[in-house]
C-alpha positions in Angstrom: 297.0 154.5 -9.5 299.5 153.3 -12.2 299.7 156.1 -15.0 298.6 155.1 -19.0 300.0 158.3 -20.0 302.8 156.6 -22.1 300.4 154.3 -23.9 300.5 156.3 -26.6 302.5 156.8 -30.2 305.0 158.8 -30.0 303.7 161.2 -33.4 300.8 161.9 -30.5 302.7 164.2 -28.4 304.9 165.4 -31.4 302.1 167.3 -32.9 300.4 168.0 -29.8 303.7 170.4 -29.2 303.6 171.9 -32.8 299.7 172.7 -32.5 300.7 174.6 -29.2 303.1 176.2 -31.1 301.7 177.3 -33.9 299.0 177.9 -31.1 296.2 176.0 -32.7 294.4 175.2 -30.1 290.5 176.1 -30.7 288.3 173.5 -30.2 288.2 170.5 -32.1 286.0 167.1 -32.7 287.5 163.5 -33.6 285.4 160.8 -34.2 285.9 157.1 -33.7 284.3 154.6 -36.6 284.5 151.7 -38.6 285.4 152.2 -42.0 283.9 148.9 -42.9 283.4 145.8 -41.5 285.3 142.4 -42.3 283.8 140.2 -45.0 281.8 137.9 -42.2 280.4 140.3 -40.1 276.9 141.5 -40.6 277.1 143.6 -37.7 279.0 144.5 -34.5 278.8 144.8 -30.8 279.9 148.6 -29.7 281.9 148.1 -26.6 284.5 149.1 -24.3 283.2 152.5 -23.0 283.8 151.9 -18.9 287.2 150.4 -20.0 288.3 153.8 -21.7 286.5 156.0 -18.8 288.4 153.8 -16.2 291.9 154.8 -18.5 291.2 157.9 -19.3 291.0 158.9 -15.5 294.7 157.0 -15.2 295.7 159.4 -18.5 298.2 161.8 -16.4 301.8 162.5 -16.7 303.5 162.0 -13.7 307.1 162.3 -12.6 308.5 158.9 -14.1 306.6 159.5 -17.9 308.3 163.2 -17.4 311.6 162.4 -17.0 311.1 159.6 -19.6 310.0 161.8 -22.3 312.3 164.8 -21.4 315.3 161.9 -21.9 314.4 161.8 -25.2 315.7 165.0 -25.9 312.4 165.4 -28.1 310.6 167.9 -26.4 311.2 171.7 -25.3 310.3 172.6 -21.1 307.2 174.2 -21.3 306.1 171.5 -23.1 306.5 168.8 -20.5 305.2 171.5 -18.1 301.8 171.5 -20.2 301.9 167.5 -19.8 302.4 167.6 -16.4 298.8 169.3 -16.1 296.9 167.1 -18.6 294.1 165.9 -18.0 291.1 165.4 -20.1 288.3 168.0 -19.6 286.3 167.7 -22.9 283.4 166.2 -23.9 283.0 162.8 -24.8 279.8 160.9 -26.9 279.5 157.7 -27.4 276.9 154.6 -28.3 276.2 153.2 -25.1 277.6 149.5 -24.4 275.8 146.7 -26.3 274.4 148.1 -28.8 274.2 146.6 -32.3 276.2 148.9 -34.8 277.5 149.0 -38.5 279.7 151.5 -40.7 280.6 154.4 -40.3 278.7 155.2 -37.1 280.6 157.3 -34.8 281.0 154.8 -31.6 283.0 157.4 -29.3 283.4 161.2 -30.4 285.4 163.3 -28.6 285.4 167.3 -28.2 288.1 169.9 -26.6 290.7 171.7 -27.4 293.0 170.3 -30.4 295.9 169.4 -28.4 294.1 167.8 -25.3 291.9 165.4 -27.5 294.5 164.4 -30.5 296.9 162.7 -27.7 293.8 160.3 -26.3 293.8 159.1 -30.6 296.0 155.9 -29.8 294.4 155.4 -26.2 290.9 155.3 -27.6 290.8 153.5 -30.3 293.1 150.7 -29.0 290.3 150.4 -25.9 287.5 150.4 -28.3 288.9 148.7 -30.9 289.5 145.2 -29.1 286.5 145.1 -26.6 284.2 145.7 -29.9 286.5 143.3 -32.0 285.8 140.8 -29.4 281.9 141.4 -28.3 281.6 141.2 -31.8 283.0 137.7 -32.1 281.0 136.4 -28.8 277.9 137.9 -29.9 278.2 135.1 -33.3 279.0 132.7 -30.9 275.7 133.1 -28.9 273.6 133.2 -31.9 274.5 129.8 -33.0 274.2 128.3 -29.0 270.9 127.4 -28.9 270.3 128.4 -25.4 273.4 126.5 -24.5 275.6 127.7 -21.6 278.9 129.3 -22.9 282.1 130.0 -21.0 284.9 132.0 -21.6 288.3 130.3 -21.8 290.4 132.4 -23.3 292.7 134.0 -21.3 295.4 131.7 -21.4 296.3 133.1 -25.2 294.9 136.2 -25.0 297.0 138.7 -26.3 298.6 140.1 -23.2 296.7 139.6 -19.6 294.2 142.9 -19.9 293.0 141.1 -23.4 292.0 138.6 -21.1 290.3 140.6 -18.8 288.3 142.6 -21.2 287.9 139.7 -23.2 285.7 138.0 -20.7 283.8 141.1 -19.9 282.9 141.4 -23.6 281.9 138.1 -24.0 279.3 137.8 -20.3 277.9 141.3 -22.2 276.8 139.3 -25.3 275.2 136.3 -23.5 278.0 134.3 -22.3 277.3 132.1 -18.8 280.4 132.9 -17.4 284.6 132.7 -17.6 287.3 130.6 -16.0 289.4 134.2 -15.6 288.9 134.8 -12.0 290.5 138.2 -12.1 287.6 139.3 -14.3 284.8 137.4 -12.1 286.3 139.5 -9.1 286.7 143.1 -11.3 283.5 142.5 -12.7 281.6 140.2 -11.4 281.2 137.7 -13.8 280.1 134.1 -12.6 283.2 131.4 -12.6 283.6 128.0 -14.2 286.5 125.6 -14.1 287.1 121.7 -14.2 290.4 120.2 -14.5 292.8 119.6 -16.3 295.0 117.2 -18.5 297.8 117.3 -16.3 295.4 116.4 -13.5 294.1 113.4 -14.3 298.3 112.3 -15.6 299.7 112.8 -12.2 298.1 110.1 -11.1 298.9 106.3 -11.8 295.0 105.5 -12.5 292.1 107.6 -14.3 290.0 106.7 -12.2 292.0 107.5 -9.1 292.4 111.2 -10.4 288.5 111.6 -10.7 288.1 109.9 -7.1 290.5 112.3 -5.5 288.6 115.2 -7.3 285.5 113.9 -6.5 286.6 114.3 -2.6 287.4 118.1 -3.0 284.8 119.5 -4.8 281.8 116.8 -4.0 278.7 119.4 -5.2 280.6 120.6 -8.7 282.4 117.5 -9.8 283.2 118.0 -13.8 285.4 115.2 -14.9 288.0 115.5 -18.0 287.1 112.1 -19.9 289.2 112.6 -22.8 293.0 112.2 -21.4 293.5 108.9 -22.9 290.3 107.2 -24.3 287.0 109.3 -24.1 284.7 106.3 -23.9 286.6 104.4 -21.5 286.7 107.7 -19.3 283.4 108.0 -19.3 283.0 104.2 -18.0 285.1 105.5 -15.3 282.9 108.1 -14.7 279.5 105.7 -14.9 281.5 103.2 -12.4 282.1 106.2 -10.0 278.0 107.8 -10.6 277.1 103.8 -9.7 278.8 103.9 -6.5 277.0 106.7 -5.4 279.5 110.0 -6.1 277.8 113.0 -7.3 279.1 113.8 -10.7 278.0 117.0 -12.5 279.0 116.9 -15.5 282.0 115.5 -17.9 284.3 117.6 -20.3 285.6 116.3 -23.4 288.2 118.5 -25.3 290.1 116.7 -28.3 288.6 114.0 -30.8 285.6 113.6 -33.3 283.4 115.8 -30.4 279.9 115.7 -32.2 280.4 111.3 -32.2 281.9 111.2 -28.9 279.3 113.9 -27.5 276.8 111.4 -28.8 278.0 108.2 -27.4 278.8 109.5 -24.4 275.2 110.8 -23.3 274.1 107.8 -25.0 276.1 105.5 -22.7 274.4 108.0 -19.4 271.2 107.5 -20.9 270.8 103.9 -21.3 272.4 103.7 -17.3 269.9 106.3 -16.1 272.0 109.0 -15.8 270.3 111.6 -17.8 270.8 114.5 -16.5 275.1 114.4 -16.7 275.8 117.5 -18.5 278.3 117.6 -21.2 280.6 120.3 -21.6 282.5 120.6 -24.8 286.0 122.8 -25.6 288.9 122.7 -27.6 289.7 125.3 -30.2 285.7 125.9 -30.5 284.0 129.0 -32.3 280.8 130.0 -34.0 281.4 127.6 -37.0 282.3 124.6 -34.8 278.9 125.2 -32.3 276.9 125.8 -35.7 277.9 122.0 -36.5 277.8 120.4 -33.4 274.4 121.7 -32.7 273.4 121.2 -36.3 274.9 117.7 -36.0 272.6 116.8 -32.9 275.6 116.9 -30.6 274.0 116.9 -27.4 276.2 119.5 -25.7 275.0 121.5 -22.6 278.2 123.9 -21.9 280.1 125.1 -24.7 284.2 126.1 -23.7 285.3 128.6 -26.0 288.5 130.5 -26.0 291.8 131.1 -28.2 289.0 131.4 -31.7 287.0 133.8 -29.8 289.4 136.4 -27.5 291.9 136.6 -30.7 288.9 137.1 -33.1 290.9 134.5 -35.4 288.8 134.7 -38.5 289.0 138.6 -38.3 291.5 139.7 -35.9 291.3 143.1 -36.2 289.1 146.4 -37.4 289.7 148.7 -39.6 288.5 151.5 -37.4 290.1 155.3 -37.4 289.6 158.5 -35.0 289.6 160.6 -37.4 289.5 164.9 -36.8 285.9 165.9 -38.3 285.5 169.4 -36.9 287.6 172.3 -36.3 287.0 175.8 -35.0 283.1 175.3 -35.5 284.3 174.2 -39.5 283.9 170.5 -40.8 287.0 168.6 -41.5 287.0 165.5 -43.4 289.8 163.3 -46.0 289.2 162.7 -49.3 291.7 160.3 -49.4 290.5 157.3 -51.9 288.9 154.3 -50.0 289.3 156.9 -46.7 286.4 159.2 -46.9 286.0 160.7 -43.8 282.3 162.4 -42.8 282.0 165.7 -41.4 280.9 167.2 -38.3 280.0 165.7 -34.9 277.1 163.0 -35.7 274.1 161.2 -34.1 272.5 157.7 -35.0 268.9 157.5 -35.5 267.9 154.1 -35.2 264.2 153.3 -36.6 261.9 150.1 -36.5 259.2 148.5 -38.4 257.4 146.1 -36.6 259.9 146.0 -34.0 262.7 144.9 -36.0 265.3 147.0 -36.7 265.5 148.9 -40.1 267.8 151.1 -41.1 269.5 154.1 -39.8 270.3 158.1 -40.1 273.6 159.3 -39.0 273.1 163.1 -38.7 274.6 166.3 -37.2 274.6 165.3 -34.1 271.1 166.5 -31.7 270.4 164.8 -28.2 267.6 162.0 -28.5 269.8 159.2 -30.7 271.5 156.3 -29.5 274.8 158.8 -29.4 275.0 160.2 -25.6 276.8 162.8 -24.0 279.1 160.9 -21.5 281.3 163.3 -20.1 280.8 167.0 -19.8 284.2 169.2 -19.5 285.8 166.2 -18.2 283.4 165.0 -15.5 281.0 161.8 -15.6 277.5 163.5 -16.2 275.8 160.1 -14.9 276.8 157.1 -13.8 277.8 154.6 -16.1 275.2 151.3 -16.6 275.9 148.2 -15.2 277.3 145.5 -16.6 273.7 143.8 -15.9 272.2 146.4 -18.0 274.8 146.4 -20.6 274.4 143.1 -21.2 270.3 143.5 -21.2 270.9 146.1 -24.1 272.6 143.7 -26.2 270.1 141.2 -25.3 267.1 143.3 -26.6 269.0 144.6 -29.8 269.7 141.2 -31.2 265.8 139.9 -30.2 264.6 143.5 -32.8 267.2 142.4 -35.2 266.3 141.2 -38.7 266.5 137.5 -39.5 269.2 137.8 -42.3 271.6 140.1 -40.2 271.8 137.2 -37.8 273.5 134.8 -40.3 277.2 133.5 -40.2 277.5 134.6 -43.5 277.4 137.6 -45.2 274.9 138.4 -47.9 275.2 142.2 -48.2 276.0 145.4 -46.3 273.7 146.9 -43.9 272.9 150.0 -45.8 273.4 153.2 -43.3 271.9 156.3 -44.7 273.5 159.6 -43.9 271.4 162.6 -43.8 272.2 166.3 -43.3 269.6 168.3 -41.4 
């Protein structure tokens, strides 16, 4: 098992050695959080909790991070000896997978002694931080798709191959059909998709001779790229084929005025009786495009979306913190202007009016709120919920949420009360 140990900053281990020092080590609560969310997101889509369970059993220090770090001429013996017996065995809360969430609300909250949890600060909230980032982007996507299919195609600029991966598993939680990143269909199951491409149809001498010898290989999912050269005149080529008896699925068209070529396109099928030809749609494609195909009558089936969505372009990052918020049984929090910090481990209360989703109470934290107690002195206490089920969750949150909170745009802040019981 390859060690994460050293995915870490450096200030991490730093004061980890000074609290042993000084020997504060009592127990201690950080929390993870959202300080507020960008200017066109209504809400977000917690996420990322099996990916940090799966690293934080990979968190260990072994001989190569050792020598490393002691090469550094940084650190004192006993020290290193104390990281060569890390391993987590605190307590760790956290909103479970696909749940809808705003401001402020503690996503992942973790308890133990002071040294143990501040070095997991960089580990956690990088984990958290792009799996929510990115289910948060996908989710907008499937509320604009109209019950049309979408696929993940990202991973070919996602930032750094595990991007990818957990890119396509946060995007099959909120809706998604599918993705063309077979590592993540094996990993996690998630149903593949993939056509062909540009360079596919250009190795041979005739359009039409690239579709035929596609044709042959994959005769019962045969998606032709009609857009290499002309878009209209590769989906004549396509009709020719359908005429002569091959079995075509579906075409994909990836460049050029999409919501007028989408139109003629299934027009052209339509008049030859070829309704049911599916059209897929990609290139550079996110919420705003679907919103104005789909509002334009494009007559799209399968949406391809990919660089917009796994690099969150329109908000590529968070500004989320793991911030310490209890100490020795004492609250801790900053009062650092436009950084307020809240006190205390905390629990979400999440109330509904005639089923739709209201407001919520963050509190000191109690069992019975969407906040769950994951891990108990460093062991799962149950096991985790399936990706199925994840992706159910999100499912039934956004079907309770309320009309306005499901808009591109952003009217107003969901207004989180805090309360102190």
């Amino acid at each position: 098992m390859p060690s994460k140990a050293l995915f870490t900053d450096l200030y991490e281990l730093t004061m980890a050695q000074a609290y042993l020092e000084a020997n504060k080590v009592g127990r201690a609560v950080f929390s993870l959080f959202v300080r507020k969310l960008p200017k066109n997101r209504n809400f977000l889509v917690s996420c990322g909790l099996e990916p940090l369970i799966e690293a934080l059993g990979e968190f260990r220090f072994g001989d190569k991070e050792l020598r490393y770090l002691k090469s550094l001429n940084m650190f004192k013996d006993w020290f290193l000896d104390y990281l060569e017996q890390y391993q987590f065995r605190g307590n760790l809360y956290a909103i479970r997978e696909g749940m809808i969430v705003f401001q402020n609300e503690p996503l992942v909250q973790i308890e133990g002694s002071l040294p143990e949890v501040q070095i997991l600060e960089t580990l956690v909230i990088n984990i958290v931080h792009y799996n929510t980032l990115i289910a948060s982007k996908s989710a907008r996507c499937y509320l604009v798709s109209k019950d049309r299919a979408l696929v993940d195609f990202g991973l070919r600029r996602a930032h750094g191959l595990d991007a990818g991966l957990y890119g396509a598993r946060a995007c099959y939680i909120t809706g998604f059909a599918g993705t063309s990143n077979l590592y993540a269909g094996r990993k996690y199951g998630i149903p593949v998709f993939g056509t062909m491409a540009h360079s596919f149809v250009m190795v041979f001498e005739e359009e039409e001779e690239a579709f035929k010898a596609f044709a042959r290989s994959f005769p019962d999912r045969t998606v032709f790229l009609i857009d290499t050269y002309d878009t209209f005149e590769g989906a004549k080529k396509a009709l020719k084929l359908m005429r002569e008896g091959i079995k075509v699925v579906g075409v994909r068209i990836d460049s050029g005025d999409l919501l007028e070529e989408c139109i003629r396109v299934k027009d052209l099928f339509q008049r030859e009786g070829f309704e049911d030809i599916k059209i897929v749609v990609s290139g550079g494609l996110d919420e705003e495009d679907l919103h104005r195909l789909l509002s334009g009558g494009a007559p799209v089936d399968i949406f391809g979306v990919g660089t917009k969505v796994l690099t969150s372009a329109d908000a590529p990052y968070l500004d989320i913190a793991y911030k310490l918020v209890e100490y020795e049984g004492k609250p801790k929090f900053k009062l650092s202007p436009g950084k307020q910090t809240f006190p205390y481990k905390r629990q979400v209360i999440r109330h509904y009016e005639d089923g739709l989703m209201c407001y919520d109470e963050v509190i000191p934290y109690r069992e019975g709120g969407l906040v769950e107690v994951v891990y108990k002195e460093g062991s799962l206490i149950r096991p985790l919920p399936s990706l199925k089920e994840i992706r159910e969750t999100f499912l039934d949150e956004l079907s309770k949420m309320p009309a306005w909170l499901k808009s591109l745009n952003k009217e107003k802040d969901y207004n989180v009360l805090l309360k102190e019981v």
